[in-house]
N, C-alpha and C positions, 0 to 999 in steps of 0.2 A: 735975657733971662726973664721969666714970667713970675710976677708977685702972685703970692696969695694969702687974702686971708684966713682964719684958722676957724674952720670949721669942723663940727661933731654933730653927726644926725645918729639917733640909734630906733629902730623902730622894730616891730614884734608882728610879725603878720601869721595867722592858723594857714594850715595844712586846709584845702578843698576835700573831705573824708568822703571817698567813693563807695564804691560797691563793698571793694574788699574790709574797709572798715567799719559796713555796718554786718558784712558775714560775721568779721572777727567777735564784735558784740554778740550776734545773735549765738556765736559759739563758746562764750563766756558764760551767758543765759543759761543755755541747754547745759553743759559741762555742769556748773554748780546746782542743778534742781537735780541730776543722774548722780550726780555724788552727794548730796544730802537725802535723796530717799534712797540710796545704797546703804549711807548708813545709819538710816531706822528701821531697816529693813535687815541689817547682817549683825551691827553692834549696835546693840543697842545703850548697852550703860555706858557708851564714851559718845554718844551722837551727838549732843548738845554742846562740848567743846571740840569736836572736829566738824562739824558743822559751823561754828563759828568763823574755825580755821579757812572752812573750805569758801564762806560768804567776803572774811577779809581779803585773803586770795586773789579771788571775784572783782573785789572793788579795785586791786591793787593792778587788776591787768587790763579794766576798764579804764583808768584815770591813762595809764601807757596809750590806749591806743588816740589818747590828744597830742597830736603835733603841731609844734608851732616853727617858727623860722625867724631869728634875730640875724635882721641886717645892721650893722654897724660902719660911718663912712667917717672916718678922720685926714682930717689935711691940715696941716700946718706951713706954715716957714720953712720947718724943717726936713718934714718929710711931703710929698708931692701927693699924697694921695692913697689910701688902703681900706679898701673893702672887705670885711668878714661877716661870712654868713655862717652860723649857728644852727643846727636843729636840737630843738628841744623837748623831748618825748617826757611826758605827764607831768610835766613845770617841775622836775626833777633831773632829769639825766640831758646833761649836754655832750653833743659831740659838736666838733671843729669842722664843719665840709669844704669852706675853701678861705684861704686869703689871699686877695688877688691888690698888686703895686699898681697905682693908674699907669702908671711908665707902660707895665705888660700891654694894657689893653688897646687894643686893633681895632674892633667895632661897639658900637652904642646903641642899636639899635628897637624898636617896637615891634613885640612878636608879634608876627601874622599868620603863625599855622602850620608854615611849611618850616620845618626844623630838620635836617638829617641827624638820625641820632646819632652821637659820637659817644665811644667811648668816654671818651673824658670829658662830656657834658654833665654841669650839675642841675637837677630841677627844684629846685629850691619855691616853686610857683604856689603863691597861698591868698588868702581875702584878705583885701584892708578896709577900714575903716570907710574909706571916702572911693572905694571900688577903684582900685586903682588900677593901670593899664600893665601886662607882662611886656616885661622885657628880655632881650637877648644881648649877654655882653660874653664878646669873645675877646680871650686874652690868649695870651702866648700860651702853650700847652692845655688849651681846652674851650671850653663855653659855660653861661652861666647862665639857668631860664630861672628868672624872678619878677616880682611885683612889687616894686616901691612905688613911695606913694611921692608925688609931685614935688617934694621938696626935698625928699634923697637924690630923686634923677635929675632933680636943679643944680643939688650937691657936685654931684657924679660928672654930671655935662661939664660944669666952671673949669673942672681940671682937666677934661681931658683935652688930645690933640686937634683941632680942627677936622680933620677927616675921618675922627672916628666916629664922633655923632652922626648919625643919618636919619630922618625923617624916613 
């Protein structure tokens, strides 16, 4: 039986914001200048607090389209290993995307590119601080594309099975 000790890494990496999320801005942009000269143009004695509505609005669908990705990796004595990835849409609203038992996991390995997409692949892939390399970890019932940063995938390696790490 394999000792371990009790380790907690939690780390917080941004979303790479492509094309589609600088359209969605520039359709934020255009959206609230078309509705605040609509309404100084059609109402005029209510433009000044629905213009305001329409500016809050604005900010409130801009700050959404920041996404972030909390990786979480705990191991204990007890338990052998559990990874949870998080997404975080405008340091407000979380969802849950996977929590995967190291038990599950089959492969460990450093994406290179070639990925088939699966169904039940999560892309979880974002910037770290200290540029950190993507990775590819499949587990039982799926795959995982993410970016930890050198001392999660230190984490992650310790427990897993000899043959599922690969260079």
């Amino acid at each position: 039986m394999r000792t371990y000790e009790d380790v907690f890494v939690e780390e917080i990496v941004l979303l790479r914001s492509g094309s589609a999320a600088a359209l969605l801005k520039a359709l934020i942009i255009f959206g609230t200048v078309v509705v605040i000269t609509a309404l100084y143009i059609f109402l005029r004695p209510f433009n000044v607090p629905l213009s305001a509505v329409a500016v809050y609005f604005a900010v409130l669908g801009w700050h959404y389209t920041r996404v972030e990705y909390e990786y979480s990796f705990a191991s204990t004595s007890f338990t052998e290993g559990e990874l949870d990835v998080i997404k975080i849409m405008g340091k407000r609203k979380r969802k849950n995307l996977v929590n995967i038992k190291t038990k599950s996991i089959t492969e460990f390995t450093p994406f290179s590119g070639e990925y088939s997409q699966d169904k039940q692949a999560v892309n979880a892939m974002g910037i770290t601080m200290d540029g950190g390399v993507n990775y590819v970890l499949r587990y039982d019932g799926g795959a995982l594309l993410f970016t930890p940063s050198e001392r999660l995938a230190g984490a992650i390696t310790k427990v897993l099975p000899r043959g599922a790490v690969k260079q």
